[in-house]
C-alpha positions, 0 to 999 in steps of 0.5 A, spaced: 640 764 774 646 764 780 646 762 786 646 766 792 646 768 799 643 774 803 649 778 808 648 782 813 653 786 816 649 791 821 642 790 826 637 792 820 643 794 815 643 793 808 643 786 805 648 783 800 649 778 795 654 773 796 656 766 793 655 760 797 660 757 793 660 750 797 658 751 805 653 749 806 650 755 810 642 757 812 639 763 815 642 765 822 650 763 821 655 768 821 660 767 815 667 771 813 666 774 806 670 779 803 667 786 801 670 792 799 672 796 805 676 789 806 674 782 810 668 782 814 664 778 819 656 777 817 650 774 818 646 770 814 639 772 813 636 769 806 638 762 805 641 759 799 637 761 792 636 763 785 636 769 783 636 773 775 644 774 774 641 781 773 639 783 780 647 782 781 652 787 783 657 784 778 663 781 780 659 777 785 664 776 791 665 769 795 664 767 802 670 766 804 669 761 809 663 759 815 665 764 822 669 759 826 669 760 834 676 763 833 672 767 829 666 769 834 671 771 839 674 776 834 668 779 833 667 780 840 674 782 842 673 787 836 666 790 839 669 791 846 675 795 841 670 799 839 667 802 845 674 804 846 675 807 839 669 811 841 672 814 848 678 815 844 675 819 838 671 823 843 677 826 847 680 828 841 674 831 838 674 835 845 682 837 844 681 839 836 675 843 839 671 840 832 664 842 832 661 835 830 657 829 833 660 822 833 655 817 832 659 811 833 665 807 831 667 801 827 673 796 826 673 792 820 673 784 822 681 784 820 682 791 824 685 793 818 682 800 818 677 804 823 671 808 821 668 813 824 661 816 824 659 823 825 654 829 824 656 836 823 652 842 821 657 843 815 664 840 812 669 839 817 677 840 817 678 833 821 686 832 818 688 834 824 684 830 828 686 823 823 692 824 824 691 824 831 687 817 831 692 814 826 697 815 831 693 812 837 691 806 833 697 805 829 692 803 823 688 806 816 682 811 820 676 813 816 671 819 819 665 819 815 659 824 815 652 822 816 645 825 815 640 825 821 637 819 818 642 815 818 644 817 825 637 815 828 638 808 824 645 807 828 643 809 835 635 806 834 629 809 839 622 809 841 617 812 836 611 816 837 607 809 837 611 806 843 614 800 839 622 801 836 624 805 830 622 802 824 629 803 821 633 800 827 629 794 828 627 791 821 628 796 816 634 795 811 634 802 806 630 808 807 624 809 802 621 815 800 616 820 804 612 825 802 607 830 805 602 827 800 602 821 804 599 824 810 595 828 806 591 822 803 592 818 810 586 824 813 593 826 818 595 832 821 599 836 817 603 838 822 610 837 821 612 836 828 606 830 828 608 827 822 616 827 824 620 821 826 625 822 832 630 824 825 626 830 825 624 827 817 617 824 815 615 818 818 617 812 815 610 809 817 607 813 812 609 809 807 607 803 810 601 804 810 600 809 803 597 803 799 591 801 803 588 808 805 590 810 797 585 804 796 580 804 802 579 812 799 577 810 793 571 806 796 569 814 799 566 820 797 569 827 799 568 831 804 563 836 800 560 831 795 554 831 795 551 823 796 545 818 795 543 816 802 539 810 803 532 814 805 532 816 798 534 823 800 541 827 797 546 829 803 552 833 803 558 829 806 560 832 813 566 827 815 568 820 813 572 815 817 577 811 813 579 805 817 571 803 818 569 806 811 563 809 815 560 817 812 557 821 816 552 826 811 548 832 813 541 831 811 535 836 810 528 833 813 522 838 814 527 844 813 530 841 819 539 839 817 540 833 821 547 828 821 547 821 819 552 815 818 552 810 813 556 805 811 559 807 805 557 802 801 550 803 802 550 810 799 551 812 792 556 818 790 560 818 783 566 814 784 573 818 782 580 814 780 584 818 784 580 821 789 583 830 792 583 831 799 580 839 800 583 839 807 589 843 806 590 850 802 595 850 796 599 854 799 599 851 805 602 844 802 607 847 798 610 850 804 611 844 808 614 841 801 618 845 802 620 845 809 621 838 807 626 838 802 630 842 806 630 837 811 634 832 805 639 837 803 643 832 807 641 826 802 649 827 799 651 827 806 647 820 808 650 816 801 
């Protein structure tokens, strides 16, 4: 086991290990710690713990020290550098005529180099426009390309449920979606209606893939044929997942009636993994492959 602190550097960016050595610190303090890009200013989100030495990225670095109120002054004068950085950028992304998007702009804490964010449909020459930077801010200059996603977590927005993006306010990695999480989820299969601002799936999907995979094990499918109550057969007609409510079609003095019963009051052979027969075949291999068309930029997102 090894001792460790959880940093961060961005709103709902990744988190890193760090050694505490002998601050003492706890969740909400800012500290100066080195990192790979250089001298960074971070925030403290886990406090001190133990941790299996395996979950460690090796060598684990060290806080350097506690973030003075020098230091917070610094990291407030280099945001306002920042804003410049960015007007700056803009106009020379203008001057060079550069068919790209500039996402943001960031300093090191030590304003030992500026890094750049940007999207573009293909690769870009920016040689020139680096060399052009690097004469304006006398320092190192790093332009990096982005995928979609990453630009929607940088920028935040509101999604479709009216609350903040997910990925600006709490979530520190993407994880994976797929178009089977809708399916399983009863969702329209709509790309435009399971889409992000990012234009990606909705990272909710995942959210809530467990609970509707074990919710839908306690229902039948649409089809089946069932046990109601009355001792009658019926074939189901809907089902609501949520309030596990079935509604079947029944057949009663030649006349077909429908009816609605909580699912644990009929009976039905119970499947492991239930199939959804809401979508043809070739319906969901066309929006599978619409959608790793869409991650055709994972390189660029790394």
């Amino acid at each position: 086991m090894i001792k460790v602190i959880g940093v961060r550097f961005r709103r709902a960016g990744k988190i890193y290990f760090f050694d505490p050595v002998d601050f003492q610190v706890k969740r909400g303090d800012h500290v100066i710690v080195e990192t790979a890009r250089g001298v960074e200013y971070g925030t403290v989100v886990s406090s001190p713990r133990e941790v299996e030495e395996e979950k460690v990225i090796q060598p684990l670095k060290q806080v350097l020290r506690v973030a003075s109120e020098k230091d917070d002054q610094q990291e407030k004068l280099n945001k306002e550098k920042e804003r410049e950085a960015y007007r700056v950028c803009l106009e020379k992304i203008r001057k060079h005529n550069l068919e790209m998007k500039l996402i943001d702009a960031e300093y090191t804490f030590d304003n030992n180099k500026v890094l750049f964010y940007f999207t573009a449909d293909g690769r870009i020459d920016f040689r020139e426009l680096v060399k052009d930077l690097a004469s304006v801010f006398k320092t190192r200059i790093e332009l990096r390309q982005i995928g979609v996603r990453d630009e929607t977590k940088i920028l935040g927005g509101i999604g479709s449920c009216g609350r903040p993006l997910c990925c600006h306010t709490h979530l520190s990695e993407f994880i994976p979606v797929s178009i089977k999480m809708a399916k399983e989820q009863n969702l329209s299969l709509n790309p435009t209606k399971i889409s992000g601002v990012c234009g990606r799936l909705m990272c909710c999907l995942k959210h809530e893939e467990e609970t509707y995979e074990e919710l839908n094990k306690q229902l039948p499918n649409v089809g089946d044929m069932v046990h109601c109550p009355e001792g009658v057969k019926g074939e189901v007609h809907s089902v609501n997942v949520l309030r596990q409510l079935v509604k079947v079609v029944v057949e009663e003095n030649d006349e077909k009636e429908i009816r609605e019963y909580p699912a644990a009051q009929i009976r039905f052979k119970r499947k492991f993994k239930k199939e959804k027969h809401d979508v043809h075949d070739k319906e969901l291999q066309k929006l599978e492959k619409l959608e790793k068309q869409g991650h055709k930029s994972k390189l660029d997102e790394n």
